[in-house]
N, CA, C and O atoms as CSV, one atom per row, in Angstrom:
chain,resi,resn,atom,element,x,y,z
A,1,UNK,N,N,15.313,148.187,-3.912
A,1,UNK,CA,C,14.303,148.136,-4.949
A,1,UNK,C,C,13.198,149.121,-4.595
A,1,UNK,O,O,12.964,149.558,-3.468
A,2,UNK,N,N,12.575,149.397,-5.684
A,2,UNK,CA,C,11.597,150.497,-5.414
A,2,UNK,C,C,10.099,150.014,-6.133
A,2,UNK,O,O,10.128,149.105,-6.962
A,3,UNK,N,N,8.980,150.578,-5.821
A,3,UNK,CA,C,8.116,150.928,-6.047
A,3,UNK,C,C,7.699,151.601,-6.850
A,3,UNK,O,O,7.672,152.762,-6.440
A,4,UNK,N,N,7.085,151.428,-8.515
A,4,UNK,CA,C,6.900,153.211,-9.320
A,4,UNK,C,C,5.193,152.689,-9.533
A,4,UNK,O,O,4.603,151.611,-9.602
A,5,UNK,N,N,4.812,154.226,-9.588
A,5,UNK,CA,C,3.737,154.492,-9.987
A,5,UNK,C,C,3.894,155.264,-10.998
A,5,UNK,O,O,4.727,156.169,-11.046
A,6,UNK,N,N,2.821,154.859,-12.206
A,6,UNK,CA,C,2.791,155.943,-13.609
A,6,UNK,C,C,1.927,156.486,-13.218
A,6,UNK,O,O,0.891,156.081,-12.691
A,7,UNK,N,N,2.566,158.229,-13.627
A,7,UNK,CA,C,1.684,159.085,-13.262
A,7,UNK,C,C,1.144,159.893,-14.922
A,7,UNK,O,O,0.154,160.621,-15.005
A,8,UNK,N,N,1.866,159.613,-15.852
A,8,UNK,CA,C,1.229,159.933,-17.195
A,8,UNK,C,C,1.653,158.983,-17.986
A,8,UNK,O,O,2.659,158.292,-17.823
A,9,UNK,N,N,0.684,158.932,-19.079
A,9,UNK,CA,C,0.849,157.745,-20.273
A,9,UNK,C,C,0.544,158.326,-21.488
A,9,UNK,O,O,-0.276,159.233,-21.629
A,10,UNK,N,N,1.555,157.529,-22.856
A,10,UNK,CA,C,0.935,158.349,-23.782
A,10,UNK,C,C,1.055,156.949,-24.665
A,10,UNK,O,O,1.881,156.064,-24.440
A,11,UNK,N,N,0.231,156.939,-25.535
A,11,UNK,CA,C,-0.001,155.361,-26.387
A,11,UNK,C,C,0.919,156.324,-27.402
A,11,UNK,O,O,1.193,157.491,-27.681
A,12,UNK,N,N,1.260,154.486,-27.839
A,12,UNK,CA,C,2.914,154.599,-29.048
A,12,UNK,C,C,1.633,154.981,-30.141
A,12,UNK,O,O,0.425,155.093,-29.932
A,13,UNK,N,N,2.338,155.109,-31.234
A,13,UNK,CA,C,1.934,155.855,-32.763
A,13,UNK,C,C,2.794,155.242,-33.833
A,13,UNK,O,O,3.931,155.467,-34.246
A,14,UNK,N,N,1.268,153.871,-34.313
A,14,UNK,CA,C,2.032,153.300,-35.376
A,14,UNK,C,C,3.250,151.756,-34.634
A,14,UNK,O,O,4.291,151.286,-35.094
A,15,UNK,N,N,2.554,151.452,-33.528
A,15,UNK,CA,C,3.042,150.447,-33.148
A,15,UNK,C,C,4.704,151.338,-32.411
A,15,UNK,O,O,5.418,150.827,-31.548
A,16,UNK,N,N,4.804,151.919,-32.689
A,16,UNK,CA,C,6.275,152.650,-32.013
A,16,UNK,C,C,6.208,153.209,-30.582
A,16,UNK,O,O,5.076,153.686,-30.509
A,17,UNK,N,N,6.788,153.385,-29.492
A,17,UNK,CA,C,7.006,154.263,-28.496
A,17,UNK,C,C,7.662,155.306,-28.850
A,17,UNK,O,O,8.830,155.357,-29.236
A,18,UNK,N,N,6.482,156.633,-28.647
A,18,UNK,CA,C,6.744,157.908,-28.900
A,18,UNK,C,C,6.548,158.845,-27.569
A,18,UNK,O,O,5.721,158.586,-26.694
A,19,UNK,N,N,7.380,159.906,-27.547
A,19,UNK,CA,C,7.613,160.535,-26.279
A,19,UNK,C,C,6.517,162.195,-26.919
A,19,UNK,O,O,6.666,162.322,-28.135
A,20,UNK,N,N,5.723,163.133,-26.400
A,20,UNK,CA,C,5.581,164.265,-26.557
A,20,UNK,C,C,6.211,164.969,-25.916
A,20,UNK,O,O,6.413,164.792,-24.714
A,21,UNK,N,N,6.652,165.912,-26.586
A,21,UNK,CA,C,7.392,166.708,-26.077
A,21,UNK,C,C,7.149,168.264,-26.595
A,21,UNK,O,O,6.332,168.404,-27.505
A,22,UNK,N,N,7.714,169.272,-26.145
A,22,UNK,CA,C,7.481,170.444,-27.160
A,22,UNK,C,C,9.094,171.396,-27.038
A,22,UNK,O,O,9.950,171.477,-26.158
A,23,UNK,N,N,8.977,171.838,-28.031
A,23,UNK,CA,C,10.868,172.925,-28.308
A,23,UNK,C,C,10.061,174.319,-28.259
A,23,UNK,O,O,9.062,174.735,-28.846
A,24,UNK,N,N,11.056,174.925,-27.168
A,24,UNK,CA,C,10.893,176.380,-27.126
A,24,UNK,C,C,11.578,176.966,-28.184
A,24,UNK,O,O,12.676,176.646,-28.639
A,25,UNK,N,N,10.595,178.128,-28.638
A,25,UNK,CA,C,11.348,178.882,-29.777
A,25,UNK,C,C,10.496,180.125,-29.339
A,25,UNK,O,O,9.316,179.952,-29.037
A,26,UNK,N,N,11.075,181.405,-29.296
A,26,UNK,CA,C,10.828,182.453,-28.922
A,26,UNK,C,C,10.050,183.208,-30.127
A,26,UNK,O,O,9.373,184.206,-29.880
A,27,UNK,N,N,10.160,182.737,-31.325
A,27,UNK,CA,C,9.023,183.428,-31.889
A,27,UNK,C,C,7.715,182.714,-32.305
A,27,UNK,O,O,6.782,183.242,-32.909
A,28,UNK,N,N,7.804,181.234,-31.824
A,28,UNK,CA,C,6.930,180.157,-32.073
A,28,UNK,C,C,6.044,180.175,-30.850
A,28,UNK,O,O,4.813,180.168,-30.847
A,29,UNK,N,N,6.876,180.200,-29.788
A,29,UNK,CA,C,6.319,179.876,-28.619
A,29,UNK,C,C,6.874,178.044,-28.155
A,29,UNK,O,O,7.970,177.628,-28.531
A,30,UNK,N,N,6.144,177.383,-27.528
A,30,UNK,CA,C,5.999,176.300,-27.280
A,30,UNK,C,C,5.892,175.217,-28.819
A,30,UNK,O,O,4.913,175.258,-29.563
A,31,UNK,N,N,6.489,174.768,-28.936
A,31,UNK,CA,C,6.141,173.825,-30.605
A,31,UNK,C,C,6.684,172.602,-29.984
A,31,UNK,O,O,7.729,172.267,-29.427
A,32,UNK,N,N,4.799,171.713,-30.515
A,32,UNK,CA,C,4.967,170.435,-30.033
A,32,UNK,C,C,5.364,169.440,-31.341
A,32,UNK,O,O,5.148,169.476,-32.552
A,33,UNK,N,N,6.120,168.465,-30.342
A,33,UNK,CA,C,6.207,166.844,-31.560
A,33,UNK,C,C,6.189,166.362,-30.820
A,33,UNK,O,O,6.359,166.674,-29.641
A,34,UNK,N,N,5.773,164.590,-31.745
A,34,UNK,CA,C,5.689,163.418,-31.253
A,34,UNK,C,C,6.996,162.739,-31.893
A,34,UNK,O,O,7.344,162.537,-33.057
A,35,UNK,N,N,7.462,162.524,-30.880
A,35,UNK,CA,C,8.937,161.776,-31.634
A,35,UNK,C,C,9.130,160.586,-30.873
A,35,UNK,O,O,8.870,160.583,-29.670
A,36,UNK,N,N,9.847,158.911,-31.846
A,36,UNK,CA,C,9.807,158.319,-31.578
A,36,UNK,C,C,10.924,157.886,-30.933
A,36,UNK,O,O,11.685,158.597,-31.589
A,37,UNK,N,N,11.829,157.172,-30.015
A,37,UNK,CA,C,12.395,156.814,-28.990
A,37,UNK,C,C,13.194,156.140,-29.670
A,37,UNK,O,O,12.723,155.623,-30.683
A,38,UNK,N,N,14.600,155.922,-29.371
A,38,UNK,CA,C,15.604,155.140,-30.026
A,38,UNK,C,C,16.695,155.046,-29.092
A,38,UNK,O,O,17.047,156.084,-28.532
A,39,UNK,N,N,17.207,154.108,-28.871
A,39,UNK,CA,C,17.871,153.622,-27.602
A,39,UNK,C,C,19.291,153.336,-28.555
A,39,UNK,O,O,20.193,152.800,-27.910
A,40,UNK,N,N,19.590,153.612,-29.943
A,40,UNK,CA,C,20.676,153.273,-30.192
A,40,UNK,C,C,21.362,154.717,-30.461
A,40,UNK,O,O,22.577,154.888,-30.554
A,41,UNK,N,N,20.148,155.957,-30.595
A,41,UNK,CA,C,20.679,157.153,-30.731
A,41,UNK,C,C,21.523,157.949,-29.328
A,41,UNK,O,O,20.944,158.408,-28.344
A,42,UNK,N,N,22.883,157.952,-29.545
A,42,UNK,CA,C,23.345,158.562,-27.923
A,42,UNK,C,C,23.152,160.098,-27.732
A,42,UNK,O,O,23.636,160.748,-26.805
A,43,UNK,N,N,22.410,160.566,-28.695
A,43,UNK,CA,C,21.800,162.131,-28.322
A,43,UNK,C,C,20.773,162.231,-27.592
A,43,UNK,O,O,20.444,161.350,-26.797
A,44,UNK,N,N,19.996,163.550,-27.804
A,44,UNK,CA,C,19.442,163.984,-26.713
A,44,UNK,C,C,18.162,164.028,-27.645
A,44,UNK,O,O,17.281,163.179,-27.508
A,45,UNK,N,N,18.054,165.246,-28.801
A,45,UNK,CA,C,17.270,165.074,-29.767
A,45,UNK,C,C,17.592,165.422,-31.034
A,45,UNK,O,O,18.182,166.467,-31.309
A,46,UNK,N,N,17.028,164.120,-32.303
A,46,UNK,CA,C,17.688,164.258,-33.829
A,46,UNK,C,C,16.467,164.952,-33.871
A,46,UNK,O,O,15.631,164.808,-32.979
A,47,UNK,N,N,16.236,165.960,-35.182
A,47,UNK,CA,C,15.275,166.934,-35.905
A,47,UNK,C,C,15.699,166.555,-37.244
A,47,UNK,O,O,16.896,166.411,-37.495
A,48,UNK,N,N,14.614,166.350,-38.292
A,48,UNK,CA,C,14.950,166.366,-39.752
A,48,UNK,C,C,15.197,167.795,-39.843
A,48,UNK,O,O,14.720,168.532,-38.980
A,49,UNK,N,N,15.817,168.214,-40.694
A,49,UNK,CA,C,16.535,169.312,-40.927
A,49,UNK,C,C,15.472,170.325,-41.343
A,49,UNK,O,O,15.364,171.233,-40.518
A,50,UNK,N,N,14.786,170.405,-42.229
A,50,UNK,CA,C,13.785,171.527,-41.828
A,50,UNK,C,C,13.478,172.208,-40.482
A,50,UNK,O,O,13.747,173.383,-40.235
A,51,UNK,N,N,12.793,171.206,-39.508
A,51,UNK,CA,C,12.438,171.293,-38.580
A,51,UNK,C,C,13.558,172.215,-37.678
A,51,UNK,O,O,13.514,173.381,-37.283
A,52,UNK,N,N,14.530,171.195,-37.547
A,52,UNK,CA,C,16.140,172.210,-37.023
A,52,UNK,C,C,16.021,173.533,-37.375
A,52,UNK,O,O,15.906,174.227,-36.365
A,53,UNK,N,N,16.004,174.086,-38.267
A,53,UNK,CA,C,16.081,175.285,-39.191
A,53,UNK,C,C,15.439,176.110,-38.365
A,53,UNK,O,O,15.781,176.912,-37.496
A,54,UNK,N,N,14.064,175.605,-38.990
A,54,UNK,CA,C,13.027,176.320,-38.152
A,54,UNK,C,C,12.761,176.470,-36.994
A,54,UNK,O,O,11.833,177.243,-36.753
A,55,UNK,N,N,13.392,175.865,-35.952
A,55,UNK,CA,C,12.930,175.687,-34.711
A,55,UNK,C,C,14.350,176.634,-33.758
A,55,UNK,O,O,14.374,177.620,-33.022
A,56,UNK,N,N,15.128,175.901,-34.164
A,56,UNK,CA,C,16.842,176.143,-33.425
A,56,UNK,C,C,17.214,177.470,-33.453
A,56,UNK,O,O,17.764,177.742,-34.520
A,57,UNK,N,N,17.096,178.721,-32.433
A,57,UNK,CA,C,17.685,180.133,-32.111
A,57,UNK,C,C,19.253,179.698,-32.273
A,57,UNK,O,O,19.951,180.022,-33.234
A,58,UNK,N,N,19.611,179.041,-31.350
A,58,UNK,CA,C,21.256,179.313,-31.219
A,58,UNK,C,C,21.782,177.571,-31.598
A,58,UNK,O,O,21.304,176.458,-31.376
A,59,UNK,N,N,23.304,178.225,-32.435
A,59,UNK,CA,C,23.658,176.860,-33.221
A,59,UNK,C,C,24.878,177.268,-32.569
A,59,UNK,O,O,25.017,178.381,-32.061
A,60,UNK,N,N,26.024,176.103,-32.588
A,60,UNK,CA,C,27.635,176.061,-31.619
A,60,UNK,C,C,28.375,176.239,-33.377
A,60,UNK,O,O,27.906,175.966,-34.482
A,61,UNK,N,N,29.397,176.685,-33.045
A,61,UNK,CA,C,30.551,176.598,-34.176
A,61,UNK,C,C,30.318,175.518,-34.726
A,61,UNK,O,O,29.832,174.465,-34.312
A,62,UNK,N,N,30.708,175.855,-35.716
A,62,UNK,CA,C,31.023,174.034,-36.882
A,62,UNK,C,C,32.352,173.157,-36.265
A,62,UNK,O,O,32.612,171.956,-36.349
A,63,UNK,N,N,33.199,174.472,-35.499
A,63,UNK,CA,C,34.331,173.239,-35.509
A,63,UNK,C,C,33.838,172.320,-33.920
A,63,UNK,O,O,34.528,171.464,-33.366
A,64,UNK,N,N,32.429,172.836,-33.452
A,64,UNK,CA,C,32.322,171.951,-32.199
A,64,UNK,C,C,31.459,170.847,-32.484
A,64,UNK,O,O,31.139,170.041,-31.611
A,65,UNK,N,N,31.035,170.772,-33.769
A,65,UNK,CA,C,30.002,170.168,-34.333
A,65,UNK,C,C,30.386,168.149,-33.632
A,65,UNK,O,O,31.457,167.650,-33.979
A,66,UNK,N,N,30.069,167.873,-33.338
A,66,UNK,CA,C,29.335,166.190,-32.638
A,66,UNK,C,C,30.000,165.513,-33.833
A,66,UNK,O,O,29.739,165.992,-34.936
A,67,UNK,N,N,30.718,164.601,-33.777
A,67,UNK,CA,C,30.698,162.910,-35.282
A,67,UNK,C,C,30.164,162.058,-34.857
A,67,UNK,O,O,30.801,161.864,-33.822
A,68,UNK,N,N,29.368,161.309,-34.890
A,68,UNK,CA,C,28.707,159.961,-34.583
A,68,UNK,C,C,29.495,159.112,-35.411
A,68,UNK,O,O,29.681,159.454,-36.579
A,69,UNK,N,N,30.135,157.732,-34.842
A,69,UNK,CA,C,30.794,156.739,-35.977
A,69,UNK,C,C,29.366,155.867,-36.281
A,69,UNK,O,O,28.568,155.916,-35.346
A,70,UNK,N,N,28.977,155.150,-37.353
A,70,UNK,CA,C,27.803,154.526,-37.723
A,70,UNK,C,C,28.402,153.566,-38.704
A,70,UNK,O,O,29.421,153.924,-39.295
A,71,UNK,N,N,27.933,152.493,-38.924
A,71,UNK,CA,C,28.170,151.443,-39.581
A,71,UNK,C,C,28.599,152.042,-40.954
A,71,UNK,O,O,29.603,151.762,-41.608
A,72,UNK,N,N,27.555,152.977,-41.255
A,72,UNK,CA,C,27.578,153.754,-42.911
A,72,UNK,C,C,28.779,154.686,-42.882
A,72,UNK,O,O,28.700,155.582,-43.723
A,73,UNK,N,N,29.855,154.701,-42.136
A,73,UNK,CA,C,30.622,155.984,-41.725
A,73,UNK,C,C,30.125,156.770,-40.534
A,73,UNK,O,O,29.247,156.605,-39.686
A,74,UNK,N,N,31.345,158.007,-40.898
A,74,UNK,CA,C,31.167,159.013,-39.995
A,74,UNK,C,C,29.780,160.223,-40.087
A,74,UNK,O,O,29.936,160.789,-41.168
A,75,UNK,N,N,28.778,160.691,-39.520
A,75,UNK,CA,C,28.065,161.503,-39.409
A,75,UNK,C,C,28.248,162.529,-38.837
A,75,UNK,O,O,28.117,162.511,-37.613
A,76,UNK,N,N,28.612,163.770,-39.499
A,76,UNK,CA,C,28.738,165.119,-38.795
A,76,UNK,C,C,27.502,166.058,-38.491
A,76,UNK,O,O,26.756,166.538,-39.345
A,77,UNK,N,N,27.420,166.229,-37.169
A,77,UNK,CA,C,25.889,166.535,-36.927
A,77,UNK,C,C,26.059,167.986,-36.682
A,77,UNK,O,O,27.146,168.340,-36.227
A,78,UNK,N,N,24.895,169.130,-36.980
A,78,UNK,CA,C,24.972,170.081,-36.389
A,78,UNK,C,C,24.155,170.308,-35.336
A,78,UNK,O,O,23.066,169.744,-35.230
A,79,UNK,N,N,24.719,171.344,-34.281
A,79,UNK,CA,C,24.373,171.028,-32.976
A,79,UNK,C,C,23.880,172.322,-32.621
A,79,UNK,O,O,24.661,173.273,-32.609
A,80,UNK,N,N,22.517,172.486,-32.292
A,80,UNK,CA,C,21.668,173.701,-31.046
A,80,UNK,C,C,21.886,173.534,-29.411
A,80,UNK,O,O,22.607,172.930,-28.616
A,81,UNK,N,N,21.006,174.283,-29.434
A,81,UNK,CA,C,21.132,173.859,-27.683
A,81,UNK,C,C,19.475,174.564,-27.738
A,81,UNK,O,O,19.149,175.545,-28.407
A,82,UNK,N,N,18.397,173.575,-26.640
A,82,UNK,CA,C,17.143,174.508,-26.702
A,82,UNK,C,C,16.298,174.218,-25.411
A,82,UNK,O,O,16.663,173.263,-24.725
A,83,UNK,N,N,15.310,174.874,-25.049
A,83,UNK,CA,C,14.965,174.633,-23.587
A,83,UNK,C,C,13.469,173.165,-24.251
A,83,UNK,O,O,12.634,173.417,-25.121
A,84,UNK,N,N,13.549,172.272,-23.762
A,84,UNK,CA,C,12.603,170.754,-24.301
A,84,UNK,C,C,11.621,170.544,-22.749
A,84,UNK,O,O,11.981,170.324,-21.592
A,85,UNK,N,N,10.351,170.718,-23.335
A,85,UNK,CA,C,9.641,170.135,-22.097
A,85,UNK,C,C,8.867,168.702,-22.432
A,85,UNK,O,O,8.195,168.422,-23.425
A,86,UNK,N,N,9.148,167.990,-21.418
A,86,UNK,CA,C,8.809,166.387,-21.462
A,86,UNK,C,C,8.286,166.232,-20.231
A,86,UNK,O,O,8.996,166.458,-19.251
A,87,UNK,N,N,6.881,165.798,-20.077
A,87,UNK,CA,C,6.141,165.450,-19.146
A,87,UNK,C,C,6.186,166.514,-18.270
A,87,UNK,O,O,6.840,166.168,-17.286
A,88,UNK,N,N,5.753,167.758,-18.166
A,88,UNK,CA,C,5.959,168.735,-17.688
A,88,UNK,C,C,6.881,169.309,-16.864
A,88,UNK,O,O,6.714,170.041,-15.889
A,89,UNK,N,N,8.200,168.753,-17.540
A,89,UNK,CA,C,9.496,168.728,-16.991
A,89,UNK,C,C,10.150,169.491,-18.061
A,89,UNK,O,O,9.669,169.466,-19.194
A,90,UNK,N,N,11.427,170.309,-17.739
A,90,UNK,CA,C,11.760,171.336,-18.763
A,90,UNK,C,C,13.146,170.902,-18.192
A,90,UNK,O,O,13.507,170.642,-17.045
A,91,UNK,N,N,14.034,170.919,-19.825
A,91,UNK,CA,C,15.265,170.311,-19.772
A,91,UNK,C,C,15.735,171.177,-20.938
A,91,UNK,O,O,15.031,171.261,-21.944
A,92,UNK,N,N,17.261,172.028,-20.812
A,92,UNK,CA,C,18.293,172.571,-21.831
A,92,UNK,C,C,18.781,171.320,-22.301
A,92,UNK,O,O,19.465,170.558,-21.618
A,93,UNK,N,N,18.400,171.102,-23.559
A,93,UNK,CA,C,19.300,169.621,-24.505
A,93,UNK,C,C,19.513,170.178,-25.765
A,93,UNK,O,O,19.045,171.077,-26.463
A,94,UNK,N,N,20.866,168.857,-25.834
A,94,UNK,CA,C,21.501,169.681,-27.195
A,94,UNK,C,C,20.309,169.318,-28.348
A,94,UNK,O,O,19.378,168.556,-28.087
A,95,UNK,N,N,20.451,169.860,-29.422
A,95,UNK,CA,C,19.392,169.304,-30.945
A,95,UNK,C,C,20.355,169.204,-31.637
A,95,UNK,O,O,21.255,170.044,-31.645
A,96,UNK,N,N,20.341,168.102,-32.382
A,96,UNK,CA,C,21.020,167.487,-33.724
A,96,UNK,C,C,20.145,167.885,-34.892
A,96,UNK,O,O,19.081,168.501,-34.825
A,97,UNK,N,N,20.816,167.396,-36.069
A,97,UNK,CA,C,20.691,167.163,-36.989
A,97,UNK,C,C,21.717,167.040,-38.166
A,97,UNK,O,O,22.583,167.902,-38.319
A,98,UNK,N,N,21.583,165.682,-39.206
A,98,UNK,CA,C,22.836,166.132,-39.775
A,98,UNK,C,C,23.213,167.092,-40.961
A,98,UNK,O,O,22.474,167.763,-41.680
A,99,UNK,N,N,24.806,166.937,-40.952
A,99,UNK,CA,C,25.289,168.385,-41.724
A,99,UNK,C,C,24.282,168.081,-43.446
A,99,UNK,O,O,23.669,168.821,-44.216
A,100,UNK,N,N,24.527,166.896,-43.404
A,100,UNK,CA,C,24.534,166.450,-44.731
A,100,UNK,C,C,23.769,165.413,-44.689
A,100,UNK,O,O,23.995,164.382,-44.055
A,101,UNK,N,N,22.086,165.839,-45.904
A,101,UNK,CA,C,21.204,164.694,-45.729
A,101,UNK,C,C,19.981,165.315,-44.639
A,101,UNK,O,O,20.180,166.178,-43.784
A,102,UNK,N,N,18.729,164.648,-44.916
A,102,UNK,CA,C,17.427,165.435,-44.552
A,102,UNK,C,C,17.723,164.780,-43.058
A,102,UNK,O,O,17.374,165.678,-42.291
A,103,UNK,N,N,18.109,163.865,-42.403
A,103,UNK,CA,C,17.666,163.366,-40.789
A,103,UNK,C,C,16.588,162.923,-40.599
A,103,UNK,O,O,15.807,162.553,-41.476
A,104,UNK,N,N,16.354,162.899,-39.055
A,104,UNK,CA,C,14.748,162.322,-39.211
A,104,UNK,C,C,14.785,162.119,-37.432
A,104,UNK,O,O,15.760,161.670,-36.828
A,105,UNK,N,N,13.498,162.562,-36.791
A,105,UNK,CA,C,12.791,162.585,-35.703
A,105,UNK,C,C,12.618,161.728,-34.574
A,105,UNK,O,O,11.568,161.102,-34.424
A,106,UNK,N,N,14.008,161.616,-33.397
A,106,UNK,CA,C,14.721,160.163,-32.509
A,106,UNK,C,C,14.226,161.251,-31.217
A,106,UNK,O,O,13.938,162.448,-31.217
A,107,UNK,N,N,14.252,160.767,-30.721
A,107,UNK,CA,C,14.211,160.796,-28.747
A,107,UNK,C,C,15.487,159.549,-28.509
A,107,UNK,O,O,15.502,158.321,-28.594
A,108,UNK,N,N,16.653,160.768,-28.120
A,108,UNK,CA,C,17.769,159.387,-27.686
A,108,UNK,C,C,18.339,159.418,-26.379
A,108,UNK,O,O,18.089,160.307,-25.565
A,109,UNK,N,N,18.952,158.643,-26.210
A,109,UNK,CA,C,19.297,158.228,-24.847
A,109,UNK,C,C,19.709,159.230,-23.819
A,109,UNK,O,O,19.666,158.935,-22.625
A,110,UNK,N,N,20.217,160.729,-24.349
A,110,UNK,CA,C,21.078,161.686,-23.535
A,110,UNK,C,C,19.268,162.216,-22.944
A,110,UNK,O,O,19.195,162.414,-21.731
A,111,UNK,N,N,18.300,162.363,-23.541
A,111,UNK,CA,C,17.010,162.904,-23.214
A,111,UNK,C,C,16.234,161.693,-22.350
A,111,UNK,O,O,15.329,161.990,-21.569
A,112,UNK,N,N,16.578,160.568,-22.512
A,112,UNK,CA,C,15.640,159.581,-21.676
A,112,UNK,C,C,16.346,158.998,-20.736
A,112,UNK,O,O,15.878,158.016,-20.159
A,113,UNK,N,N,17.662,159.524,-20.399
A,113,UNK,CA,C,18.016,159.049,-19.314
A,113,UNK,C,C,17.922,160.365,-17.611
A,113,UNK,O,O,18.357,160.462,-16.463
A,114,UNK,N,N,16.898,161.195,-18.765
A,114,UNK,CA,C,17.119,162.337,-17.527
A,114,UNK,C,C,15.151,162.003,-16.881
A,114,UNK,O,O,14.478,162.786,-16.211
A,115,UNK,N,N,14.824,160.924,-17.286
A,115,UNK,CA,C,12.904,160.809,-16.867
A,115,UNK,C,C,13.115,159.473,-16.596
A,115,UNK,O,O,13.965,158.783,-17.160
A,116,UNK,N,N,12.209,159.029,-15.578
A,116,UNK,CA,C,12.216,157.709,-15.563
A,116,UNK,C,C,10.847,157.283,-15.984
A,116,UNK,O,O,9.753,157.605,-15.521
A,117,UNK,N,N,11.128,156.566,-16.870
A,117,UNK,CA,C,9.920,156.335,-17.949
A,117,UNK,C,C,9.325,154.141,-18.115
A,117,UNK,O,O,9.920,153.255,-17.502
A,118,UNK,N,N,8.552,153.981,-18.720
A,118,UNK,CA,C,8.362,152.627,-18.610
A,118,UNK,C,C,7.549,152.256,-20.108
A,118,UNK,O,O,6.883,153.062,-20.758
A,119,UNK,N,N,7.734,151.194,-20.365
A,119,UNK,CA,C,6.705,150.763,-21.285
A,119,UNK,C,C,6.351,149.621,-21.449
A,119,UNK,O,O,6.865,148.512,-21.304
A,120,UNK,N,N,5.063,150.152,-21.888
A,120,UNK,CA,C,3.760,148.825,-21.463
A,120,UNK,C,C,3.680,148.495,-22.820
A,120,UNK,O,O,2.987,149.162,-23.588
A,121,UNK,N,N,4.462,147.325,-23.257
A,121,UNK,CA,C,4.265,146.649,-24.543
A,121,UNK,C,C,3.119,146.120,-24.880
A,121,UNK,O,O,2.764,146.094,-26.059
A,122,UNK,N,N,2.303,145.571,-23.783
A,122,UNK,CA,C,0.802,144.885,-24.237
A,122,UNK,C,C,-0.149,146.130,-24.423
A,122,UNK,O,O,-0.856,146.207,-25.428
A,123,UNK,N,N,-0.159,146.890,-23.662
A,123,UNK,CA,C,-0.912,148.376,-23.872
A,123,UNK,C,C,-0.986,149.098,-24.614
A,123,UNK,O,O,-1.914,149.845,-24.924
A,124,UNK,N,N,0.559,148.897,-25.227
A,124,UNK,CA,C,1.045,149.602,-26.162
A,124,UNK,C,C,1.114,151.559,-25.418
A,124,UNK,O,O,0.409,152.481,-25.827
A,125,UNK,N,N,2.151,151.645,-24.323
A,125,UNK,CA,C,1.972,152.887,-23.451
A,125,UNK,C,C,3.340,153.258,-23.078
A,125,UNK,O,O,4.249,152.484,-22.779
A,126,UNK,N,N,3.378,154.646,-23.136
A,126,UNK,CA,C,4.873,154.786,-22.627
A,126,UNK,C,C,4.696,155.652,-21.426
A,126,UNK,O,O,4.124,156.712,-21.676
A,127,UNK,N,N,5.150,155.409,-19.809
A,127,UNK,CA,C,4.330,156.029,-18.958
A,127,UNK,C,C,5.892,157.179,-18.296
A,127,UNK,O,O,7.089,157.104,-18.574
A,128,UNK,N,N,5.232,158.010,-17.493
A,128,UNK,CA,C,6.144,158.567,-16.764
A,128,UNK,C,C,6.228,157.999,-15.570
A,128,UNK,O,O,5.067,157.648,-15.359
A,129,UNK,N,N,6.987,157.627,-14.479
A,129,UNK,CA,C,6.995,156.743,-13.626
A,129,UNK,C,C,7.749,157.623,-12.320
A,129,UNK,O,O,8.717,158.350,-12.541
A,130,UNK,N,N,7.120,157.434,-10.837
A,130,UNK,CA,C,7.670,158.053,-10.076
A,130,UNK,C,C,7.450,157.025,-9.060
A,130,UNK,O,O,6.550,156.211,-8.850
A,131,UNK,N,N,8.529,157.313,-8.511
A,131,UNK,CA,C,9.219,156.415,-7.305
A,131,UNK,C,C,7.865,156.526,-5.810
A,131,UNK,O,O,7.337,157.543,-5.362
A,132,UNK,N,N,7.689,155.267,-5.441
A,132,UNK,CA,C,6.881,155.485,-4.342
A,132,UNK,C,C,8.050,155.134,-2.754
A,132,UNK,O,O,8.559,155.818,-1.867
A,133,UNK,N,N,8.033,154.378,-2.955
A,133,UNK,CA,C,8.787,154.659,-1.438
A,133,UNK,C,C,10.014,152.327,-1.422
A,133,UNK,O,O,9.729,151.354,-2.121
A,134,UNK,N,N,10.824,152.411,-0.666
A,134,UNK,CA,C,11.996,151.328,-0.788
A,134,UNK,C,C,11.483,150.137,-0.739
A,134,UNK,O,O,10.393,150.118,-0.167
A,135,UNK,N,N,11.878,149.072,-1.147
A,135,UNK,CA,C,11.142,147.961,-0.942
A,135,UNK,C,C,12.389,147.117,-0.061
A,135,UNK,O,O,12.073,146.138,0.615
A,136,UNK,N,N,13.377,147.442,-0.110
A,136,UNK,CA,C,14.706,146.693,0.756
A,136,UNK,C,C,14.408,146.196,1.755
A,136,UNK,O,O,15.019,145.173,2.064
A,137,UNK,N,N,13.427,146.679,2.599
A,137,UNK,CA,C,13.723,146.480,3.917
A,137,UNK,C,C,12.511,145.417,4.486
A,137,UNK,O,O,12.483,144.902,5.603
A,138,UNK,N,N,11.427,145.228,3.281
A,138,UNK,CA,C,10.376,144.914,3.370
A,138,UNK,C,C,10.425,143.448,3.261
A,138,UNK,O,O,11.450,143.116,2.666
A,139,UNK,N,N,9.701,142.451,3.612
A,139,UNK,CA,C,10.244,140.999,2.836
A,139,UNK,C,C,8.670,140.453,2.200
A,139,UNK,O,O,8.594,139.409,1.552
């Protein structure tokens, strides 16, 4: 067992846990969002489709394009790849969005399983969390 200390916090928006983050785009520069967290999404990051458009340099073939199965059917997503900084941590993740239909703005599990993160439901806080030192050995 371990020890964490939060070393940054950012209050949810609208009662939600939201992550900041920003997408590199080479003629934008740095472009920030606040996007909200979804633990049922197994991507990395959904974009409403504008946003995709505008943001996404490089897109993969259609025939490599992602299906998500979903209660509503199948979802065929189109897929970027872009450099994402989160808590001053910089990560290549894929970007979604779907083929068909506007989308809409997730932080999912392939992106929050690379931070170790926490949240303070009474605070209403979503923190970045770093390991202090073992508790195993301690009683």
């Amino acid at each position: 067992m371990e020890l964490y200390r939060a070393l940054e916090c950012n209050n949810y928006i609208d009662e939600t846990p939201t992550i900041k983050l920003a997408i590199y785009n080479s003629r934008r520069g740095w472009v920030d969002v606040e996007a909200p967290i979804d633990t049922g999404y197994s991507g990395a990051l959904l974009l409403p489709n504008r946003m995709y458009f505008d943001i996404i340099e490089f897109e993969y073939p259609v025939n490599t394009f992602p299906v998500y199965r979903t209660l509503r059917g199948d979802i065929i997503m189109r897929r970027g790849i872009a450099l994402i900084k989160v808590f001053d941590r910089e990560f290549e993740a894929y970007i979604e969005t779907p083929m068909y239909g506007e989308g809409k703005l997730l932080v999912g599990r392939k992106l929050l399983n690379k931070l170790d993160i926490g949240l303070l439901g009474s605070k209403r806080e979503i923190c970045l969390l770093k390991g202090e030192k073992s508790l195993e050995n301690e009683v």
